[in-house]
PAZAPA-4460 file (N, C-alpha, C; in steps of 0.05 Angstrom, whole numbers, plus 32768, in hexadecimal, padded with zeros to 4 digits):
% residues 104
    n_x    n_y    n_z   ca_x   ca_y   ca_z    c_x    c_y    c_z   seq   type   mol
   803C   7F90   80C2   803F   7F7B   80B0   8058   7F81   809F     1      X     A
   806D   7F6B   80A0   8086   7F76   8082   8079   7F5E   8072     2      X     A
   807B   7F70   8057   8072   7F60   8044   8086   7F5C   8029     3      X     A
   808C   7F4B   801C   80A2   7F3E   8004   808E   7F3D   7FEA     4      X     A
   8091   7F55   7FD9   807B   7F49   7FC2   80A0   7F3E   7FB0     5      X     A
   809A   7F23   7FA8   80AE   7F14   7F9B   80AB   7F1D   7F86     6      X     A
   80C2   7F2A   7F75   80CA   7F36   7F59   80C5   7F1C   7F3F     7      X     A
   80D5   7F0B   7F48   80D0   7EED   7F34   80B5   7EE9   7F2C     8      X     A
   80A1   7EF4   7F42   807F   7EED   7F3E   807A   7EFC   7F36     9      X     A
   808B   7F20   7F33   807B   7F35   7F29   805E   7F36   7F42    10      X     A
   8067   7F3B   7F54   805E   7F3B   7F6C   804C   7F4D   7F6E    11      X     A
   8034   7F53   7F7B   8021   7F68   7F74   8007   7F64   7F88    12      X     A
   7FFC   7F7D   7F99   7FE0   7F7C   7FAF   7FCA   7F86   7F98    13      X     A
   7FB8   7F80   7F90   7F9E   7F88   7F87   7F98   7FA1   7F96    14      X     A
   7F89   7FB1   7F81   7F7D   7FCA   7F95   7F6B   7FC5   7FA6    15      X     A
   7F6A   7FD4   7FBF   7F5B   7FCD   7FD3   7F5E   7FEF   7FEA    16      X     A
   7F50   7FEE   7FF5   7F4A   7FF7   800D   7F52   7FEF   8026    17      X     A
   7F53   8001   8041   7F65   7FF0   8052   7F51   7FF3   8068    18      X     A
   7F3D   7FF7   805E   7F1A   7FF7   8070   7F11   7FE8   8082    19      X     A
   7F1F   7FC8   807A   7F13   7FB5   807E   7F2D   7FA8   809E    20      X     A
   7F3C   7FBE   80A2   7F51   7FB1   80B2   7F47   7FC1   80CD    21      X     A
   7F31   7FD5   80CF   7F2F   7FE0   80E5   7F41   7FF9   80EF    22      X     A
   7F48   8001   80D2   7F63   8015   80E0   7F51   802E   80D1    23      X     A
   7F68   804E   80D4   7F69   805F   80D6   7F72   8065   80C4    24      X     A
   7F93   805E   80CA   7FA8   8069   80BE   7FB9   8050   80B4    25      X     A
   7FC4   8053   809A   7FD7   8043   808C   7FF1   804D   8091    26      X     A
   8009   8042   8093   8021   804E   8096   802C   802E   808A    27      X     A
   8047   803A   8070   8050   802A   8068   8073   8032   8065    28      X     A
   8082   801F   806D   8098   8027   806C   80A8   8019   8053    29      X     A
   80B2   801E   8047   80C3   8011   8030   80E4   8008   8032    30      X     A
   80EB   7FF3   802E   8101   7FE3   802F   8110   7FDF   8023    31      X     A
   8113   7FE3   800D   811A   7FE0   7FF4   8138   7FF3   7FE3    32      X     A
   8154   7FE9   7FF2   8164   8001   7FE6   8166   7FF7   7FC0    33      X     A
   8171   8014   7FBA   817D   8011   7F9E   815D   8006   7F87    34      X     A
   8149   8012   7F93   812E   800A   7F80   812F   8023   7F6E    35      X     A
   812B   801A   7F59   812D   8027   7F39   8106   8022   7F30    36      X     A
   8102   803C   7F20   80F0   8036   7F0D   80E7   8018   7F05    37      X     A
   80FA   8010   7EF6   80FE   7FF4   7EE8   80F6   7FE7   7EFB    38      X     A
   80F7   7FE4   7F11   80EA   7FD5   7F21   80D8   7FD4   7F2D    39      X     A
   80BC   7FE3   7F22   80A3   7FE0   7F25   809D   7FE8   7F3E    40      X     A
   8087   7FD8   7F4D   8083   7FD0   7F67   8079   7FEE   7F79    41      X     A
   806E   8004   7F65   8063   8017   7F75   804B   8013   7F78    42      X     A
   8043   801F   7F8E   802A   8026   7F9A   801D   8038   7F8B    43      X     A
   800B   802A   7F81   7FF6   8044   7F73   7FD9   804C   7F80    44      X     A
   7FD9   8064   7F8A   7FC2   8074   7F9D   7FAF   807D   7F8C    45      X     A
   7F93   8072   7F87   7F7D   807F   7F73   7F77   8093   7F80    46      X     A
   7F65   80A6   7F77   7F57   80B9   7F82   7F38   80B0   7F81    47      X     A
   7F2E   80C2   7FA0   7F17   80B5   7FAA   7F06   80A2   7FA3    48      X     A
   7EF7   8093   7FAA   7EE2   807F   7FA5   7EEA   8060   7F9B    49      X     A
   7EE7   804E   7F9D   7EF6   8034   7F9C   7EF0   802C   7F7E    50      X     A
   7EE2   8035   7F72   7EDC   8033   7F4D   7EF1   8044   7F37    51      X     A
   7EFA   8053   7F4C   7EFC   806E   7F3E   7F19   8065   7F33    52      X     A
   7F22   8073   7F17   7F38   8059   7F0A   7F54   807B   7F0C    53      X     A
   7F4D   808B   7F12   7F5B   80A4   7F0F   7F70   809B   7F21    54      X     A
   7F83   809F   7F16   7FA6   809A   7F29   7FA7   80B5   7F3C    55      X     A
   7FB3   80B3   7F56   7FB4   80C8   7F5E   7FD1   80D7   7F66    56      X     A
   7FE4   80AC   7F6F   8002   80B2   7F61   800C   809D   7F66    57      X     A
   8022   8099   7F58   802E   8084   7F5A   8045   808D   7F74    58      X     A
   804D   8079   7F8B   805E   807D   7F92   806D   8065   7F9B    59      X     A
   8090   8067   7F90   80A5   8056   7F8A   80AC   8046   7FAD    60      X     A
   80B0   8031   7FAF   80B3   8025   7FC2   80D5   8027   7FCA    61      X     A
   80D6   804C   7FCD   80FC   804A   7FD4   8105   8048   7FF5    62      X     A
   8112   803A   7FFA   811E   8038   800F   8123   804D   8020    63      X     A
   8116   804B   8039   810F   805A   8051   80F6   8072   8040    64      X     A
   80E4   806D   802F   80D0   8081   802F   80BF   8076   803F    65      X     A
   80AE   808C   804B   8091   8081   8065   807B   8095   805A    66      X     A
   806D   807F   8053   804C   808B   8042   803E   8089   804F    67      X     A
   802D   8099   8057   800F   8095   8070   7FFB   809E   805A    68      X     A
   7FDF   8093   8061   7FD0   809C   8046   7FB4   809A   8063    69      X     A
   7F99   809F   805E   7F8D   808A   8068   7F7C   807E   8067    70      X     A
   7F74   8062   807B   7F65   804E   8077   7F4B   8054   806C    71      X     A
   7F48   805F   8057   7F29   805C   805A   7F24   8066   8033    72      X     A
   7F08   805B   8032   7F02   8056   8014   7F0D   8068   8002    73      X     A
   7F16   807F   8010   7F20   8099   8006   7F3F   8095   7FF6    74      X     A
   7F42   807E   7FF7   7F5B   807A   7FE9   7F63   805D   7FE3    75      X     A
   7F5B   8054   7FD1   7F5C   8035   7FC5   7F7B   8040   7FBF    76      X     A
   7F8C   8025   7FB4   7FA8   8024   7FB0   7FA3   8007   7FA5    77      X     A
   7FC1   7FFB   7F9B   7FCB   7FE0   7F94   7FEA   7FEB   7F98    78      X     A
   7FF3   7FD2   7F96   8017   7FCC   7F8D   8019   7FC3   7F76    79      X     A
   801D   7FCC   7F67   802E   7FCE   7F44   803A   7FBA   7F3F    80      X     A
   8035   7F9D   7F36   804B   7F90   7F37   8063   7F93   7F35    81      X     A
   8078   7F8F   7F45   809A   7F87   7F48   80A6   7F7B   7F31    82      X     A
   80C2   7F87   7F34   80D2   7F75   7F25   80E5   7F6B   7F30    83      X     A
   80E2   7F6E   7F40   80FE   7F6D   7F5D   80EC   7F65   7F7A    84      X     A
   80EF   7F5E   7F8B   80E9   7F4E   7FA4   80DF   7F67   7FB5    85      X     A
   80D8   7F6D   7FB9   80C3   7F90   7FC2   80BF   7F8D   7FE1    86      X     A
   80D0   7F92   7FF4   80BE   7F94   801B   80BB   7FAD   801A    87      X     A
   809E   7FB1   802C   8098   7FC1   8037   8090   7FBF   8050    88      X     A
   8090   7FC3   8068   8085   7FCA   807B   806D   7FE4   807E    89      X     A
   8055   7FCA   8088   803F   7FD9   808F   8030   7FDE   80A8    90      X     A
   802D   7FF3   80AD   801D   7FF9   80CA   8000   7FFE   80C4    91      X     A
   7FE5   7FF8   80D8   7FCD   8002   80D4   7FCC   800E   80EE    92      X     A
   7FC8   802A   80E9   7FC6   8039   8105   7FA3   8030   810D    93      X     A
   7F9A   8022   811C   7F82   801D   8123   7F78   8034   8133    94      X     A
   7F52   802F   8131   7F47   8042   8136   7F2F   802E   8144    95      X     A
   7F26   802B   815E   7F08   8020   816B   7EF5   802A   815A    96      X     A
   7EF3   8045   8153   7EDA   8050   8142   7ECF   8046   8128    97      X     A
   7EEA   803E   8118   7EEA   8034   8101   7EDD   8019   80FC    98      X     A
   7EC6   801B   80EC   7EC3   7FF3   80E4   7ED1   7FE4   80E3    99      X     A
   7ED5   7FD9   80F7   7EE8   7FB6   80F6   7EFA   7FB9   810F   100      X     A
   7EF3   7FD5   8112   7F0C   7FE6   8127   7F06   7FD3   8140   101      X     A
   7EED   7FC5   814E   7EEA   7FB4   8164   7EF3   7F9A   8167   102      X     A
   7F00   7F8F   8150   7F0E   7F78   8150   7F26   7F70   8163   103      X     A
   7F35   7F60   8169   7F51   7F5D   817E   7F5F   7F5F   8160   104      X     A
***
Protein backbone atom coordinates (compact mmCIF):
# COMPACT_ATOMS: atom_id res chain seq x y z
CA UNK A 1 0.00 0.00 0.00
CA UNK A 2 1.64 3.80 -0.65
CA UNK A 3 -0.11 5.91 1.44
CA UNK A 4 -0.38 10.24 1.30
CA UNK A 5 -1.38 11.43 4.89
CA UNK A 6 -2.24 15.20 3.38
CA UNK A 7 -0.32 17.96 5.57
CA UNK A 8 -3.30 20.72 4.83
CA UNK A 9 -5.58 17.98 6.83
CA UNK A 10 -2.90 17.51 9.40
CA UNK A 11 -3.19 14.05 8.18
CA UNK A 12 -3.07 11.26 10.79
CA UNK A 13 -3.88 6.84 11.20
CA UNK A 14 -5.50 6.24 14.69
CA UNK A 15 -3.70 3.72 16.81
CA UNK A 16 -4.28 0.33 15.85
CA UNK A 17 -2.82 -3.01 15.43
CA UNK A 18 -1.98 -4.70 12.24
CA UNK A 19 -3.71 -8.08 13.60
CA UNK A 20 -6.53 -7.75 11.70
CA UNK A 21 -4.65 -7.82 8.14
CA UNK A 22 -3.52 -11.52 8.60
CA UNK A 23 0.09 -10.65 8.53
CA UNK A 24 3.21 -11.33 10.48
CA UNK A 25 5.33 -8.80 9.69
CA UNK A 26 4.91 -4.94 9.06
CA UNK A 27 7.56 -3.37 6.86
CA UNK A 28 7.26 0.31 6.13
CA UNK A 29 9.21 2.28 3.83
CA UNK A 30 9.34 6.14 4.05
CA UNK A 31 9.22 8.67 1.15
CA UNK A 32 9.58 11.67 2.31
CA UNK A 33 12.95 13.77 1.41
CA UNK A 34 13.99 16.96 3.46
CA UNK A 35 11.29 15.91 6.56
CA UNK A 36 12.14 18.04 9.61
CA UNK A 37 10.76 17.74 13.18
CA UNK A 38 8.35 20.59 12.40
CA UNK A 39 6.77 18.37 10.37
CA UNK A 40 5.17 16.01 12.53
CA UNK A 41 3.90 12.88 10.87
CA UNK A 42 5.91 10.26 13.09
CA UNK A 43 5.06 6.99 13.89
CA UNK A 44 4.60 6.47 17.37
CA UNK A 45 5.25 2.61 18.68
CA UNK A 46 3.50 2.01 22.31
CA UNK A 47 4.81 -0.62 24.34
CA UNK A 48 2.98 -3.87 24.80
CA UNK A 49 -0.77 -4.30 25.15
CA UNK A 50 -3.28 -2.21 23.05
CA UNK A 51 -4.44 0.06 26.38
CA UNK A 52 -1.20 0.58 27.38
CA UNK A 53 -0.54 4.60 26.83
CA UNK A 54 3.53 4.17 27.46
CA UNK A 55 5.43 5.54 24.20
CA UNK A 56 7.95 3.20 23.18
CA UNK A 57 9.31 5.67 20.31
CA UNK A 58 8.67 7.97 18.14
CA UNK A 59 10.04 7.37 14.76
CA UNK A 60 10.47 10.34 12.02
CA UNK A 61 9.15 9.44 8.59
CA UNK A 62 12.82 10.27 6.79
CA UNK A 63 13.35 9.33 3.44
CA UNK A 64 14.60 5.88 2.51
CA UNK A 65 14.22 4.73 6.41
CA UNK A 66 12.63 0.87 6.49
CA UNK A 67 10.90 0.04 9.84
CA UNK A 68 9.75 -3.60 10.32
CA UNK A 69 8.00 -4.00 13.70
CA UNK A 70 5.49 -6.89 14.10
CA UNK A 71 2.01 -7.61 13.31
CA UNK A 72 0.71 -8.50 16.33
CA UNK A 73 -1.01 -6.86 19.60
CA UNK A 74 2.52 -6.60 20.85
CA UNK A 75 2.83 -3.30 19.29
CA UNK A 76 -0.07 -0.80 18.78
CA UNK A 77 1.31 2.43 16.89
CA UNK A 78 -0.57 5.62 15.13
CA UNK A 79 0.80 8.41 12.69
CA UNK A 80 1.21 11.76 14.43
CA UNK A 81 -0.52 14.12 12.52
CA UNK A 82 1.46 15.86 9.46
CA UNK A 83 2.17 19.11 8.57
CA UNK A 84 3.37 18.41 5.28
CA UNK A 85 1.87 15.62 2.78
CA UNK A 86 3.56 12.37 4.51
CA UNK A 87 4.00 8.83 1.82
CA UNK A 88 4.84 5.91 3.10
CA UNK A 89 4.95 2.68 1.64
CA UNK A 90 3.65 -0.32 3.37
CA UNK A 91 4.24 -4.05 3.17
CA UNK A 92 2.34 -6.86 5.41
CA UNK A 93 4.61 -9.78 5.33
CA UNK A 94 1.65 -12.43 5.64
CA UNK A 95 1.50 -15.44 7.59
CA UNK A 96 -1.46 -18.66 6.87
CA UNK A 97 -1.02 -19.26 10.72
CA UNK A 98 -1.97 -15.89 11.71
CA UNK A 99 -5.88 -14.92 12.20
CA UNK A 100 -7.20 -13.50 9.05
CA UNK A 101 -4.02 -15.09 7.57
CA UNK A 102 -6.74 -17.55 5.32
CA UNK A 103 -8.22 -14.78 3.48
CA UNK A 104 -7.16 -14.13 -0.61
Amino acid sequence: MVACYPGEARGRYLRHCDTGRGAALTAILYLNRGWSAEDGGQLRLYEEGFHNTQVRADVAPLAGRLLLFWATEECPHEVLPARRDRFAMTIWCRDSTVAGGDTP
